[in-house]
C-alpha positions in Angstrom: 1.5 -16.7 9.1 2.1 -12.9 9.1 1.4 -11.6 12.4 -1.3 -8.8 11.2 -0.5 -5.5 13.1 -3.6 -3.8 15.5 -5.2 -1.1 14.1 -7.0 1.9 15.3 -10.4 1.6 14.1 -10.5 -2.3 13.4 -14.1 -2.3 13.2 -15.4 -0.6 9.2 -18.9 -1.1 7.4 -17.7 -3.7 4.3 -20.3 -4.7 1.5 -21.3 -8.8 2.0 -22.8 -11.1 0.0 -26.1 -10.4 1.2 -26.5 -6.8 1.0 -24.5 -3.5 1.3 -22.3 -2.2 3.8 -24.0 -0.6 7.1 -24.2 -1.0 10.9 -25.7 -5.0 11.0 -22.3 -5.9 8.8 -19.1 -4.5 9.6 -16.0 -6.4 9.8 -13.8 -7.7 12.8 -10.8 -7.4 12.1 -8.9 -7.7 15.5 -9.5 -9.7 19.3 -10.3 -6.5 20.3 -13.2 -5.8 17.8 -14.2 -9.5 17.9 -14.6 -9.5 21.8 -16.6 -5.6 21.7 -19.5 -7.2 19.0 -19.7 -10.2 21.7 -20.4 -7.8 24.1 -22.7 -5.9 22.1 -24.8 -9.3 21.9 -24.6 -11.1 18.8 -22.1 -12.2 15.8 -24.9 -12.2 13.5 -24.4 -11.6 9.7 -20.6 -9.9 10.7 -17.8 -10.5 8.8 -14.9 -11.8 10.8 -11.8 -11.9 8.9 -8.9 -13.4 10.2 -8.6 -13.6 13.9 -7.1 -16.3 15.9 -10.2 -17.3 17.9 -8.9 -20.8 19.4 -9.2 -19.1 22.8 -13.0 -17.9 22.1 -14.8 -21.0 22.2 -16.7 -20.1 24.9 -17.8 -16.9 23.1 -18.4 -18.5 19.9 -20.9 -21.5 21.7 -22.4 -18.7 23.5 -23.6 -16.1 20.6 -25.3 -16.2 17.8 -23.7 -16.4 14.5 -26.4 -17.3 11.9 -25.1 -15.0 8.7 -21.7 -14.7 9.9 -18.9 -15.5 7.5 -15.5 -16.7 9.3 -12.7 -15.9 7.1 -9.4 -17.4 7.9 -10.1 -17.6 11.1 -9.0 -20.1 13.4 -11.3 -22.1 15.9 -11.1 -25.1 17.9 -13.4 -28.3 16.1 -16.1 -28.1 18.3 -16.6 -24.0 17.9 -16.1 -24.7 13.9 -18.5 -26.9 13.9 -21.6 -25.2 16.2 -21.0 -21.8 13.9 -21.3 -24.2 11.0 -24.5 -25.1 12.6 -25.6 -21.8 13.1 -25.4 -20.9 9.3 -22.4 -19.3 9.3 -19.8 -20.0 5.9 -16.5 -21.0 7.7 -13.2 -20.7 4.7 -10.3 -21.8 7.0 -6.5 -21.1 7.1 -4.9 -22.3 4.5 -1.7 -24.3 6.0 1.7 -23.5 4.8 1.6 -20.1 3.2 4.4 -17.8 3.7 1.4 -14.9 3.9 -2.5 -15.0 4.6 -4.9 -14.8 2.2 -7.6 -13.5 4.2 -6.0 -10.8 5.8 -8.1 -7.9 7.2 -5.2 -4.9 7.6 -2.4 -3.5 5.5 1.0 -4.7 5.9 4.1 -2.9 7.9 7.6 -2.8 7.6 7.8 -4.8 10.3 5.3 -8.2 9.6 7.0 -7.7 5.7 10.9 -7.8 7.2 10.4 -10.0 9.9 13.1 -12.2 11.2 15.3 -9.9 8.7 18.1 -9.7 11.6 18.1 -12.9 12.8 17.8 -14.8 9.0 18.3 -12.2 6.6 16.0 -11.3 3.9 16.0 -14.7 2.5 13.9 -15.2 5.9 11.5 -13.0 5.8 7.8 -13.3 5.1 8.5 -10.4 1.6 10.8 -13.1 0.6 9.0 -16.4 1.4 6.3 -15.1 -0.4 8.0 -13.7 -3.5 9.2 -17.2 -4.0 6.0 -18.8 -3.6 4.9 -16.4 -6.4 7.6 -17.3 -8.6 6.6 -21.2 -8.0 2.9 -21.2 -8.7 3.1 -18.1 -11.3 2.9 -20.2 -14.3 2.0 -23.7 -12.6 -1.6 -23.1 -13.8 -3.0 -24.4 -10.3 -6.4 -22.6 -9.5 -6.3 -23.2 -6.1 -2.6 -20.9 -6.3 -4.4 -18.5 -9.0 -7.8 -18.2 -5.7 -5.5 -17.7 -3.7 -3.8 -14.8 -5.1 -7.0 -13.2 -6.1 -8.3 -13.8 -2.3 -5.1 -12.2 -0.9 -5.0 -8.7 -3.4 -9.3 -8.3 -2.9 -8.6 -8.3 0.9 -5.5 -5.8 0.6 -7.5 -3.9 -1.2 -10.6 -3.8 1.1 -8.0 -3.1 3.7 -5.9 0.2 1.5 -9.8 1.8 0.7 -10.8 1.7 4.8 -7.4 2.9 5.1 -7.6 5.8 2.8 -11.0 6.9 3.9 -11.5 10.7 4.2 -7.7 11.2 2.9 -6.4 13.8 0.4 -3.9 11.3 -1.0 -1.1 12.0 -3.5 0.7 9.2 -5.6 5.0 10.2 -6.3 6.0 7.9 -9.3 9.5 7.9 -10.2 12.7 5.7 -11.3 13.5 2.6 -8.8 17.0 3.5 -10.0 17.3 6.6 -8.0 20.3 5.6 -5.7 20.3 6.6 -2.0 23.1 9.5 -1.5 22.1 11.2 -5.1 21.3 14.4 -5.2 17.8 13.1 -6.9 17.2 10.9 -3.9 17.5 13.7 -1.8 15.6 16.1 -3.6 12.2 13.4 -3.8 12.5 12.9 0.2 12.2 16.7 0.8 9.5 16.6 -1.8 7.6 13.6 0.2 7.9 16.1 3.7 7.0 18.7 1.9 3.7 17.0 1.0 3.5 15.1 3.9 3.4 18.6 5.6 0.7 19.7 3.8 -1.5 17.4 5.1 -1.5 15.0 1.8 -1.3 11.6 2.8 2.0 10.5 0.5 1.6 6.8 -1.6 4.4 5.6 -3.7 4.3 2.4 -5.6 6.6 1.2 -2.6 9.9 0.5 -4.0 13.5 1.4 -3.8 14.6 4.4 -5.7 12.8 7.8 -5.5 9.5 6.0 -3.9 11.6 5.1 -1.3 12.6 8.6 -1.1 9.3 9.6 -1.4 8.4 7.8 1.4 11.4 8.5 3.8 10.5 12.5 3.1 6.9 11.7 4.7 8.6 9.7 7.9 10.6 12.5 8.4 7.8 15.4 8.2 7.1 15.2 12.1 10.9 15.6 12.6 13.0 19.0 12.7 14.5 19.7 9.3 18.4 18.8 9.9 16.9 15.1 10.6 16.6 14.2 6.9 19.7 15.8 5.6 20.9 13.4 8.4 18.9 10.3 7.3 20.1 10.7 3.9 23.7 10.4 4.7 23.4 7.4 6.9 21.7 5.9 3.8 24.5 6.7 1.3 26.7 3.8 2.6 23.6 1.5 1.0 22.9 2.8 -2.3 21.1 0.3 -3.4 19.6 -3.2 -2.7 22.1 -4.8 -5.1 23.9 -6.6 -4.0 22.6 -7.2 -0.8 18.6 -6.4 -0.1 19.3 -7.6 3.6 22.3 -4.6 4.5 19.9 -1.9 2.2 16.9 -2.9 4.6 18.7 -3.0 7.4 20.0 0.6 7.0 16.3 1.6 6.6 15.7 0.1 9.8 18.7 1.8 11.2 17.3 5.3 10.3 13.7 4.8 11.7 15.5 3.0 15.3 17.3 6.2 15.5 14.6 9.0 15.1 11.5 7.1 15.8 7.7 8.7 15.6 8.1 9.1 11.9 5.4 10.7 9.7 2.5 7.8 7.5 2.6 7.2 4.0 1.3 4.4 2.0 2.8 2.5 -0.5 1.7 -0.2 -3.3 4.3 -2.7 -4.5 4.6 -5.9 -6.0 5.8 -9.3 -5.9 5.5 -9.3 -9.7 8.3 -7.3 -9.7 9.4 -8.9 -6.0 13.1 -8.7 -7.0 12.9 -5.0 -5.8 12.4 -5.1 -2.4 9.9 -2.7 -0.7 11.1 0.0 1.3 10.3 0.0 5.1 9.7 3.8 5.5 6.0 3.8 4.6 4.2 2.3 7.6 1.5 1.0 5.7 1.9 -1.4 2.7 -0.9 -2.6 0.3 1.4 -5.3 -1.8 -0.3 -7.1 -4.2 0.6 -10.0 -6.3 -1.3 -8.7 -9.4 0.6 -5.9 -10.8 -2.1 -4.5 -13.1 -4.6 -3.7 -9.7 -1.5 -2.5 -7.8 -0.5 -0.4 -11.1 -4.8 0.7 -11.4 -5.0 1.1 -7.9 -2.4 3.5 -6.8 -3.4 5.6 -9.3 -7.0 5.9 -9.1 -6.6 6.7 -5.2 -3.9 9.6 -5.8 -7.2 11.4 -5.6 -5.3 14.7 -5.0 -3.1 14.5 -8.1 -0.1 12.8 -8.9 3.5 13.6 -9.4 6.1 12.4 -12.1 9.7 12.2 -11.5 12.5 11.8 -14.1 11.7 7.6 -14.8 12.1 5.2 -17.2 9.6 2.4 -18.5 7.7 2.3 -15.6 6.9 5.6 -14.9 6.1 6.4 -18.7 3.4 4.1 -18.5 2.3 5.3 -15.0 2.3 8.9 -17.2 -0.9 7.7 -19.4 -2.6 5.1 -17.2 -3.0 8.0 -15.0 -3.5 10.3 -18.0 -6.6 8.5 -19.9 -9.4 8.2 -17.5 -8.5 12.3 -17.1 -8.9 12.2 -20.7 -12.0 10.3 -21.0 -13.7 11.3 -17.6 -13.9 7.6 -16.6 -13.6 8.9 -12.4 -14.9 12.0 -12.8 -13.0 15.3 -13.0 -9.4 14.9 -13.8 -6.5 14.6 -11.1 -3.9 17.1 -11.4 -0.6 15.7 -13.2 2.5 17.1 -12.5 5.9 16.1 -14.6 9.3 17.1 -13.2 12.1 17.8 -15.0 11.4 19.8 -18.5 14.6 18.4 -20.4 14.0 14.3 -19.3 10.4 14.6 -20.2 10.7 16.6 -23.0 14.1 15.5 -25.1 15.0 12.4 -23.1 11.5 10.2 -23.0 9.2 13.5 -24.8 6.5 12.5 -22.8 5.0 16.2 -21.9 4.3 16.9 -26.1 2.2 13.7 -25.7 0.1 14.6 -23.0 0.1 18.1 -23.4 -1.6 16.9 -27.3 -4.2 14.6 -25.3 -5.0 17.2 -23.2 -5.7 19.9 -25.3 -9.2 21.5 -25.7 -10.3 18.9 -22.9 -11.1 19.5 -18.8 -7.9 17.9 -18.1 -5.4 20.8 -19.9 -6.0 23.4 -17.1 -4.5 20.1 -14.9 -1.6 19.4 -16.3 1.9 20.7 -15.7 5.3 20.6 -16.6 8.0 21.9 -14.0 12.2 22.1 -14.3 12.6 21.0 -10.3 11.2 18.7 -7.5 11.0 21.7 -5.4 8.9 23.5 -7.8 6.2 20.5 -7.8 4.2 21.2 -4.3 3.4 24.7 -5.7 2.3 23.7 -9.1 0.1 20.5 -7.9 -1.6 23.3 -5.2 -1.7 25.8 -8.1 -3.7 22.9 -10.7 -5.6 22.1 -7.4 -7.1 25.7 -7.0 -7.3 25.5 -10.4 -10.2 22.9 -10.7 
């Protein structure tokens, strides 16, 4: 099992199946959170989501749990079975899984890669689990298809706590970007650039300009030269093919030598597990499910999103992001900015499109179409102010 990172504020009001969120039910997500309720006096109706309590048995005899629900947590027999007692719904570990369903926090690089130096990627928990995904894809097994659905529900409980409060804007662009290109370099200093004006950066967490993306928002805390650095030391890896082991490992090698980076989120998916996520956001939300990782990262790029020159991928991110604006389906539309006038309107004429959605609608006066990266912070501000 994934060793599940400690988090700064592990204790968050969740809704349960008997009632909304609020003080009587928040979840435990950590030893630490699970030991501070016990001291507080009771266990009732919380929500304790996977914490190894085999050394709690004590505490879990001693308190009452009546209304708790124990998710993926484990317990010695005799604890199981007086919470059981209590009224409290126990759904154990699930032996043999190369990640936990019931996890309470987002990933990081470092539960996703681990054992990457020792094993390779091949070794790692990313990898373990993209080929347990490409087993039980198609098998038709329920339990496989639960246990999916289990796993992206809890990521996505974890991604929303997370994001609370946070001005949040999405960077969608071509996987293809390769490290050393002048486009790489120009989506990392667009990622500090955001980063540094307080926007919390989330990229759909794979190689390619999200990687970029996401490198630019490590590097915000850092002085300037450090990512004209980073970039170089990169260029000797362009790309995870052929090896997704040396391309992580020079990730790695970039955040060992300038450590204290900047956050960003990102969103990948083991759908598309043959790319690799990149190890410079420090929190990951991957899903198995590509259409709620695809939904997802959109509808939480509350402060707008931004377009780089893409293929496929990014053309659909273009109007999944651009029909709820159109329709009003979360409210007032999100500000959508496309880079790079002669890719989106000769090579993939994109911008016509949405420019003819948009017009006579809220969403036109949030819309824009710029010629360079380093244009795009000023126009998504500009469509910001604007609404």
């Amino acid at each position: 099992m994934v060793d599940i990172p400690d988090d700064s504020s592990p204790v968050s009001g969740s809704p349960g199946p008997s009632g909304p969120a609020g003080p009587s039910r928040p979840e435990i997500e950590s030893l630490a959170a699970f030991d501070a309720a016990v001291s507080a006096g009771t266990l009732a109706g919380r929500r304790i989501q996977s914490v190894d309590l085999t050394d709690r048995s004590d505490a879990l005899l001693a308190a009452d749990t009546s209304g708790a629900v124990f998710l993926g947590c484990r317990m010695a027999p005799g604890a199981a079975a007086k919470v059981r007692a209590d009224g409290a719904i126990v759904f154990p570990p699930v032996p043999g899984l190369p990640f936990d369903p019931y996890r309470g926090l987002l990933y990081s690089p470092d539960a996703l890669y681990e054992g990457l130096t020792d094993g390779g990627y091949a070794a790692t928990p990313d990898a373990r689990a993209y080929r347990w995904f490409q087993e039980t894809r198609a098998s038709g097994d329920a339990f496989a298809s639960m246990l999916r659905a289990l796993h992206d529900d809890a990521v996505s409980d974890a991604l929303d706590e997370h994001l609370l409060g946070a001005r949040v804007v999405g960077v969608m662009g071509g996987h293809a970007t390769a490290r050393g290109s002048a486009q790489y370099a120009a989506a990392a200093r667009l990622g500090r650039a955001l980063a540094r004006g307080g926007l919390t950066v989330a990229t759909g967490g794979g190689p390619g300009a999200m990687e970029a993306a996401n490198l630019g928002a490590y590097a915000a805390p850092h002085p300037d030269p450090m990512l004209d650095k980073a970039c170089r030391m990169l260029a000797a890896t362009p790309s995870f093919i052929p090896s997704v082991t040396e391309w992580a490992l020079a990730a790695f090698a970039v955040r060992e030598s300038w450590p204290g980076g900047g956050g960003s989120v990102s969103i990948p998916t083991w759908f598309y597990g043959h790319e690799p996520p990149n190890p410079f956001a420090d929190h990951i939300a991957k899903y198995f499910a590509n259409a709620l990782r695809e939904d997802g990262l959109l509808a939480r790029s509350t402060a707008g999103v931004i377009f780089l020159p893409g293929a496929a991928g990014t053309v659909q991110e273009i109007f999944d992001n651009a029909t709820p604006n159109y329709y009003g389906s979360r409210g007032g539309p999100t500000p959508m900015v496309l880079v790079g006038r002669a890719h989106w309107t000769r090579g993939l004429p994109a911008w016509p499109l949405l420019r003819a959605l948009a017009g006579g609608r809220t969403m036109e006066s949030r819309i824009a179409l710029v010629d360079t990266v380093d244009e795009a912070p000023e126009a998504l501000a500009r469509l910001s102010a604007d609404g």
